[in-house]
C-alpha positions in Angstrom: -10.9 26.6 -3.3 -8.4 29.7 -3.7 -5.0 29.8 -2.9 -2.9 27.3 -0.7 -0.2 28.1 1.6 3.0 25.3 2.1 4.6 24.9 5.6 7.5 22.3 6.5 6.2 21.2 10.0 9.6 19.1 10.0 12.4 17.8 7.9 10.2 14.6 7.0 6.5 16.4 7.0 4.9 19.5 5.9 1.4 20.7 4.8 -0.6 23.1 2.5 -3.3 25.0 3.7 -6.3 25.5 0.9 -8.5 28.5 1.2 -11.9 27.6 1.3 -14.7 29.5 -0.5 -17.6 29.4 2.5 -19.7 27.7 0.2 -17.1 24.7 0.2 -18.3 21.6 1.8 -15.5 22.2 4.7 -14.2 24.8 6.8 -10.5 23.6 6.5 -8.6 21.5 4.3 -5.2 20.8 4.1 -2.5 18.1 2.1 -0.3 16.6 4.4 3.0 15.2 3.3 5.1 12.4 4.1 9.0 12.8 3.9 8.2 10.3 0.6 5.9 13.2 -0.6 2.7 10.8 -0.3 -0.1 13.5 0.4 -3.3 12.9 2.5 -5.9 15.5 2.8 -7.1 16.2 6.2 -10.7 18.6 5.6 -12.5 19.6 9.1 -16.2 20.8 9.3 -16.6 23.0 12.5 -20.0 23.6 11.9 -22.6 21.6 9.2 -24.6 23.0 7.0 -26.7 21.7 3.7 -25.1 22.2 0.4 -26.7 21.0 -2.1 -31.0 18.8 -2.5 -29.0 16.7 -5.4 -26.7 15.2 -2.9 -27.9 11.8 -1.6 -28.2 11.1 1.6 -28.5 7.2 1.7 -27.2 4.8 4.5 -23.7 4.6 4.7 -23.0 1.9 7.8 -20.0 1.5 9.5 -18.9 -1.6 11.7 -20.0 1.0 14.7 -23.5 1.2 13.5 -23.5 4.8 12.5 -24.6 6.0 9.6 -24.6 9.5 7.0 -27.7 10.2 8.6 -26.3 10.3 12.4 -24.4 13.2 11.3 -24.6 16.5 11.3 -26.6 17.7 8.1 -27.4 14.0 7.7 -24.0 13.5 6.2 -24.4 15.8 3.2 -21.0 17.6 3.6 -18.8 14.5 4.0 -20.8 12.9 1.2 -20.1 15.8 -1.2 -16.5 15.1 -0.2 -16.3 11.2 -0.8 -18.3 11.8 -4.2 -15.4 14.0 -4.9 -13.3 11.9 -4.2 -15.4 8.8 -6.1 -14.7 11.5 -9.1 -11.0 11.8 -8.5 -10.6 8.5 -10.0 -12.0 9.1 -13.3 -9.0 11.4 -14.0 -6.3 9.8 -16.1 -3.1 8.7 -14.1 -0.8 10.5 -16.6 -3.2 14.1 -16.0 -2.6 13.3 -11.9 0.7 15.2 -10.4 2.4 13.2 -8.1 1.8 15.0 -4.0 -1.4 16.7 -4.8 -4.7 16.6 -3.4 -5.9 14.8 -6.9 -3.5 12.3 -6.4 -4.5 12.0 -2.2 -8.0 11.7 -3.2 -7.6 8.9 -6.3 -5.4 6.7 -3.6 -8.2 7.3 -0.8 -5.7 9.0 1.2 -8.3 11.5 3.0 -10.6 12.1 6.0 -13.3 14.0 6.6 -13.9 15.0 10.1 -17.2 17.2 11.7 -16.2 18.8 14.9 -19.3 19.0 16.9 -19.7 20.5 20.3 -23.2 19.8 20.2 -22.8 16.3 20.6 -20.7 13.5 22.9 -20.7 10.6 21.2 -17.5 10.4 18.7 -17.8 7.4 16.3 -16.9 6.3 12.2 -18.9 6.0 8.9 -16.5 4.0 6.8 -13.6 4.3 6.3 -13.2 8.2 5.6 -15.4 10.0 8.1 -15.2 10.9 11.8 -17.8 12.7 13.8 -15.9 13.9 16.9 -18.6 15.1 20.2 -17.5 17.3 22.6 -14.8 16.5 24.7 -12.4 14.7 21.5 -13.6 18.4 19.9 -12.1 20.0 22.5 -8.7 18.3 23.0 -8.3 18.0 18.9 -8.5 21.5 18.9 -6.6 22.1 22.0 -5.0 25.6 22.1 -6.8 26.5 19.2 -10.4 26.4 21.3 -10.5 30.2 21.2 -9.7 30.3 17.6 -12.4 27.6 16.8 -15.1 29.4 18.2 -14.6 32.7 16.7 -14.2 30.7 13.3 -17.4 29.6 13.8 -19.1 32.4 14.6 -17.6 34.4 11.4 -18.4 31.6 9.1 -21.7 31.6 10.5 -21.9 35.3 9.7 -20.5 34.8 6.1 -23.2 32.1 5.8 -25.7 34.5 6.2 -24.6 37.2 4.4 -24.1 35.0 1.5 -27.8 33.7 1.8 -29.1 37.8 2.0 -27.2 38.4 -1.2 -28.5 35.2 -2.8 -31.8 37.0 -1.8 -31.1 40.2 -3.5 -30.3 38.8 -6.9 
């Protein structure tokens, strides 16, 4: 994560974008506050990938019936995320500052979603995940369509060019 950007959507909310390395296990992130300054952390996936073998992959079930393995990657992404967030809460409360993404992921104040236009089924794994298909895709994103695609297609080419330089070395 690099850098993060503040905007004050209105009097009562406003968000921080986070730059994301491509080897991050999202494509977006951002910290959402209330007018109270209680933060949630909204990170999106437009496209899975695998990031790691040392990330497990067991069931996860949901009340729907889906599990980490019905999504993409079999859930590696989102499970890199919760664990963490499972790490988050190891921190000391007096080392936590109030508002930030520390203190969103210690209270469980987060979600991961994967944006998937591959798929049509939208559904839950716990509490913190949400697979959207096709159609939800499409109106979360809205006006941004044309922007989601072409971020997918460059992280897609930054994915690559990081795996020919892993190559070189």
């Amino acid at each position: 994560m690099e850098d993060a950007n503040a905007t004050q959507l209105t009097p009562d909310v406003s968000f921080i974008s986070i730059s994301l390395d491509p080897s991050e296990c999202a494509d977006g992130m951002w910290i959402i506050r209330d007018k109270d300054s209680n933060p949630f952390v909204l990170a999106v996936d437009c496209k899975s990938r695998q990031i790691g073998k040392s990330i497990s992959t067991k069931s996860s079930s949901s009340e729907s019936g889906a599990a980490m393995n019905d999504l993409p990657g079999r859930g590696s992404q989102a499970l890199h995320f919760l664990n963490m967030a499972k790490d988050a809460t190891a921190w000391p409360v007096k080392d936590v500052q109030a508002g930030s993404m520390l203190d969103a992921l210690r209270k469980g104040r987060f979600l991961y979603v994967y944006l998937s236009t591959q798929s049509e089924s939208t559904f839950g794994v716990g509490d913190h995940i949400l697979h959207m298909g096709r159609a939800d895709s499409e109106r979360f994103l809205s006006f941004f369509k044309s922007y989601y695609m072409l971020h997918r297609s460059s992280s897609s080419s930054a994915e690559a060019e990081a795996a020919r330089d892993e190559k070189m070395r």
